[in-house]
N, C-alpha and C positions, 0 to 999 in steps of 0.2 A: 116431457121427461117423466120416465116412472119413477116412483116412491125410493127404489132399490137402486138409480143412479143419480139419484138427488143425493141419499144419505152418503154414497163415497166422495162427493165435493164438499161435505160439511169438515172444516178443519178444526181439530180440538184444539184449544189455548190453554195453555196454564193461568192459575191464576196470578192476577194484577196485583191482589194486595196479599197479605199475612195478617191469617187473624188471628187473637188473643196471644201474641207473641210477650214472653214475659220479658220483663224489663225492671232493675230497678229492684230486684227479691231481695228482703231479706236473708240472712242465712239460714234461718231456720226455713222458713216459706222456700229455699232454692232446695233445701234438703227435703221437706216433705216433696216437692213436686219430682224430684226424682225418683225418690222412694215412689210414689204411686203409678210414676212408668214401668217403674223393673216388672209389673205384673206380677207373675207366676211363681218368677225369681226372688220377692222378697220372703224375705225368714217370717216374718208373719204379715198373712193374708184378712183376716178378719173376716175367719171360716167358722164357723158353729164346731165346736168341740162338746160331745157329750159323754157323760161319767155315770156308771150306774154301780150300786152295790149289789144288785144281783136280787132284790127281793121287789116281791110282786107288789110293795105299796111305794115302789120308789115313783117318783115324779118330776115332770120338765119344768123347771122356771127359767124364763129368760128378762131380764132386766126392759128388755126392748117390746115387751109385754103392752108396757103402760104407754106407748108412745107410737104406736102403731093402727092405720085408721079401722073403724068397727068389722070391716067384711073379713078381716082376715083370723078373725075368732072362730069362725063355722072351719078351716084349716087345724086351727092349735087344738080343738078336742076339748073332751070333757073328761075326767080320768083312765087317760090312759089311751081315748080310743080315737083321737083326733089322728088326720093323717102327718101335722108335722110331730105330733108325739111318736107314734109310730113308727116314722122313717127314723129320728132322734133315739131310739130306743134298738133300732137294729142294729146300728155303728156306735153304741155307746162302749165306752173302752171300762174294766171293772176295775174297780179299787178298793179295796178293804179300807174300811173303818178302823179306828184302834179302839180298845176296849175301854168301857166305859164311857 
């Protein structure tokens, strides 16, 4: 029997069990886990939003800095020239300062 009428006898099965079916959630735990299906659809995503004043000595800080493993520093740059500085610097939306 060749390879190509062996594989049309092979019948797919569904599976037998269900895994990690929740059960038992809190309310809160029911509502995060929904909220993190809606995808695309939730009001907030936990997207990088960047903010610039418009002058040449502004710069990126991100909180998630300090927590993030060593290789992804040669990424973030050195003033200014790193490539996520960079991309973060071309979608930055501008905002004025108020005086003083």
């Amino acid at each position: 029997m060749s390879d190509s009428e062996h594989k049309s006898e092979i019948k797919k099965e569904g599976p037998n069990y269900n895994i990690a079916e929740p059960h038992n959630l809190s309310k809160r735990s029911k509502w995060l886990r929904e909220y993190y299906f809606k995808g695309v659809e939730r009001e907030w995503n936990n997207e990088y939003m960047s903010f610039t004043t418009g002058t040449d000595w502004d710069i990126i800080w991100c909180e998630s800095d300090y927590y993030i493993s060593p290789e992804i520093h040669f990424y973030i740059g050195n003033k200014g020239k790193g490539v996520f500085e960079g991309c973060l610097r071309s979608v930055a939306i501008p905002v004025s300062l108020p005086d003083g």
